[in-house]
C-alpha positions, 0 to 999 in steps of 0.5 A, spaced: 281 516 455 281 519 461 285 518 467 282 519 474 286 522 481 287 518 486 281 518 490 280 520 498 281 514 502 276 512 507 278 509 513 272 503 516 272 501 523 274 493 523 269 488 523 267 484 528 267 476 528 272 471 527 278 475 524 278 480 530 281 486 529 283 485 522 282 491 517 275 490 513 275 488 507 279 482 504 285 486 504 285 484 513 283 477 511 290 478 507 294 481 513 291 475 518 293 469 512 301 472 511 302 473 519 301 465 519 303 463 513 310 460 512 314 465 507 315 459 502 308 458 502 305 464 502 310 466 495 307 459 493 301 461 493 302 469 491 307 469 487 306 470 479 310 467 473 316 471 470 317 478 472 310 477 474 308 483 469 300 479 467 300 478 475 300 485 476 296 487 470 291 482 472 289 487 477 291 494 475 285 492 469 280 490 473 281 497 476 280 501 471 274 499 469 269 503 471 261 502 470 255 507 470 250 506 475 242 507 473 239 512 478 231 513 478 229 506 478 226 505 484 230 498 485 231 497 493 233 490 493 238 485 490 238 478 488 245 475 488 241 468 486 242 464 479 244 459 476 252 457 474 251 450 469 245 448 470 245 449 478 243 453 483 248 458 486 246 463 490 251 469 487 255 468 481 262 465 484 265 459 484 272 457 488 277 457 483 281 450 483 287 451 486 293 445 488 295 442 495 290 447 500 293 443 505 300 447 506 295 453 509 291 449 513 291 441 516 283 440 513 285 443 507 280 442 501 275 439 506 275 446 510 274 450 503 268 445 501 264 446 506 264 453 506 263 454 499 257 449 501 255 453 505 254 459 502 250 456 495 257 456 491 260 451 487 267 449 489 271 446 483 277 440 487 284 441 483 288 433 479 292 435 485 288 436 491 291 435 498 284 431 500 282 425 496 275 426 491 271 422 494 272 426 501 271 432 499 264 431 495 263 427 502 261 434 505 256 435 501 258 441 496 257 442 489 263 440 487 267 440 480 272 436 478 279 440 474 283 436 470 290 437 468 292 435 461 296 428 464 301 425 459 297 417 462 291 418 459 290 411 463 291 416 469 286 422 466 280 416 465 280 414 471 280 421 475 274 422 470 271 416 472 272 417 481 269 424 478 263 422 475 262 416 481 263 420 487 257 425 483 262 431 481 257 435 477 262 438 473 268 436 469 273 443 468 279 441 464 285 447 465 288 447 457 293 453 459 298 448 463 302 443 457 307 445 464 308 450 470 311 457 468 317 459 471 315 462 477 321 465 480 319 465 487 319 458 488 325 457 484 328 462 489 326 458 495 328 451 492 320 449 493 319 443 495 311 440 498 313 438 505 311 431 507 305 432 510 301 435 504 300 430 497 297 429 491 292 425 494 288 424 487 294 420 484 297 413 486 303 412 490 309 415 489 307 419 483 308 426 486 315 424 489 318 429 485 314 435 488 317 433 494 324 433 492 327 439 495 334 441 491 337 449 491 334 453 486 329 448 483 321 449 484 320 441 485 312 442 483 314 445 477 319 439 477 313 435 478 309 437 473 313 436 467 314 429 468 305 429 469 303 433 464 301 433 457 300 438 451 294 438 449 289 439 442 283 440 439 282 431 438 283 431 445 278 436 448 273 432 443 275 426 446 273 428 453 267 431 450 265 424 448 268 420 454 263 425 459 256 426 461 258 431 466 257 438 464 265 441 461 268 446 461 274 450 459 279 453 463 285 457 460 282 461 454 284 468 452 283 467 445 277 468 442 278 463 436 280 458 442 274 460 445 269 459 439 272 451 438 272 449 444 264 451 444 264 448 437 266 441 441 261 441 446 264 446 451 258 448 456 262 453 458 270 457 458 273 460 463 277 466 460 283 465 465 291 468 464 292 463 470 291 468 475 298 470 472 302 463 474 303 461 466 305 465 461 308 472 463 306 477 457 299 475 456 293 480 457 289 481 463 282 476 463 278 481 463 281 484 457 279 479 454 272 478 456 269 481 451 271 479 445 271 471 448 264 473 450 262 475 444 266 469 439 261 463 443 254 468 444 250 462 444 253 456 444 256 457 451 257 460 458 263 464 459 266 465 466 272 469 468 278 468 473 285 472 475 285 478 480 277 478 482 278 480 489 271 485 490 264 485 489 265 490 485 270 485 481 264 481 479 260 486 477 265 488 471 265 481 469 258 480 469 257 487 465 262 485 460 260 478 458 260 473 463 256 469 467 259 468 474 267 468 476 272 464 480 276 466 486 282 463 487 287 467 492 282 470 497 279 463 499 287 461 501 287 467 505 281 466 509 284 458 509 291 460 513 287 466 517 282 462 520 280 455 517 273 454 515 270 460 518 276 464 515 273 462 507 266 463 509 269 470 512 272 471 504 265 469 501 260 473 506 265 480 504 264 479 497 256 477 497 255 482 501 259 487 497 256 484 490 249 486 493 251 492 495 254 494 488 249 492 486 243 497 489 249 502 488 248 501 480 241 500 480 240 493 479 234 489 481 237 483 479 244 480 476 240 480 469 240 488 471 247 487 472 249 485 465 246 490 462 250 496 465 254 500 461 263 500 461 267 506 461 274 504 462 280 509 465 287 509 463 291 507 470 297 511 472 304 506 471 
């Protein structure tokens, strides 16, 4: 394997619109979300499991792979537009589920919701959304529910249940959480959610241990202890049976979990290190798409997570298996810079530089995009 030098860096003059004189790019929107970001949070938000190691290589493998453009086609337009479980999405990305979107922003979920709304893209609402699941379908987005694995199955019914009524149009469990993984930053911080922001899909007093503030415990780590349960093959089988809604299973890396899962009725999986919040030591997603990709050819969609920060990113996954790709961090970045506008901000960069690389590979359409070929790099430590 090769490894290539370090390319010229181009400088771009900034964008205009709502996030003023920020750098272009995603990397600007990061810039304007940490200036406003309280320091706890934004290590919340950013920070990784353990020494972070899987955290970094989520990126640095992303990075090197390198796809082979097709030149001579005489494509000059692009279609971003297909289809993400049965619906209509106007390019292959969703917004990943993420916790308590209220510490970056007073609206919360709700800001998120109708963004994504208003971009064609699915927005998946996290078991511990700061906004309640009726509020956020009320804004009209296609919106999919994540369940964490809970110990009440009591509780995991009834959220399925409040889903399905309130017209979810997916159910995605997260199978890769059985507890949170030692994310040291918070431990460092003492981490605790502050009274304003709750876990507004659970009962009264279910998150008081989120809220706890002791030196040198993170209290949502605390919290989810005491919430969640380990969770089997029986239980996955159980939900299938229990649910109509479309289901997917987010937090596979193994090829042989990914096949049971689709064995079990999973419409789709998500190869998901967790955007390396879980186990510090495991591959990068991308590593292995390919792999799950091929395991469930046939018998389920396969989406990506962890590290995706480009158009480009989404293209990789697209040539190596998958069928779209959630966005986490980005869309917190566009929530603390600048609310609504901000999120929308993040996803009209990567629909644009999705399109864009897509004319540059010479592909008329995301089918096109599958078929690129792969070339993978070694990158410098």
């Amino acid at each position: 394997m090769t490894s290539p030098g370090s390319g010229p860096v181009v400088e771009a003059s900034p964008p205009s619109g709502p996030l003023g004189d920020a750098p272009p790019g995603l990397a600007g929107i990061r810039s304007a979300a940490r200036a406003v970001t309280d320091p706890a949070v934004w290590d919340f938000i950013e920070g990784g499991s353990g020494a972070e190691t899987t955290l970094a290589a989520n990126r640095a493998a992303l990075d090197g792979v390198a796809l082979l453009p097709r030149v001579l086609t005489g494509r000059t337009g692009s279609d971003l537009s297909g289809r993400l479980l049965g619906t209509d999405a106007a390019m292959p990305v969703a917004v990943a589920p993420m916790a308590y979107q209220c510490l970056l922003h007073p609206e919360g979920e709700l800001a998120v919701a109708r963004a994504a709304r208003a971009a064609g893209v699915p927005f998946v609402l996290s078991t511990l959304s700061s906004r309640p699941i009726e509020a956020v379908v009320a804004t009209e987005a296609d919106v999919w529910f994540q369940l964490y694995w809970l110990r009440e199955q009591a509780l995991a019914d009834e959220l399925v249940a409040r889903a399905e009524d309130s017209g979810c149009r997916a159910l995605m469990v997260t199978v890769d959480v059985p507890a949170m993984g030692r994310r040291w930053r918070d431990v460092r911080n003492g981490f605790s959610l502050p009274s304003h922001v709750r876990a507004a899909n659970l009962g009264p007093g279910l998150d008081d241990r989120a809220h706890r503030s002791t030196p040198g415990v993170s209290a949502v780590a605390d919290h989810t202890r005491s919430l969640f349960g380990v969770p089997t093959l029986r239980d996955l089988e159980r939900l299938r049976r229990r649910t109509s809604l479309p289901l997917v299973v987010k937090g596979v890396l193994d090829a042989r979990d990914a096949r049971r899962a689709a064995e079990c009725g999973a419409d789709a999986v998500v190869v998901s290190n967790h955007g390396g919040r879980q186990f510090d030591g495991a591959p990068p997603s991308i590593a292995q798409l390919p792999s799950v990709a091929e395991a469930v050819a046939g018998l389920c969609a396969v989406l990506l997570d962890s590290g995706i920060r480009t158009g480009t990113d989404v293209l990789r996954a697209l040539a190596l298996g998958a069928s779209g790709v959630l966005v986490g961090r980005p869309v917190l970045w566009g929530l603390a810079a600048h609310g609504e506008k901000g999120v929308a901000e993040v996803l009209s960069v990567l629909r644009d530089e999705l399109r864009e690389g897509l004319l540059l590979t010479g592909c008329a359409d995301l089918a096109a995009a599958a078929d690129l070929r792969v070339r993978r790099w070694a990158v410098d430590a």
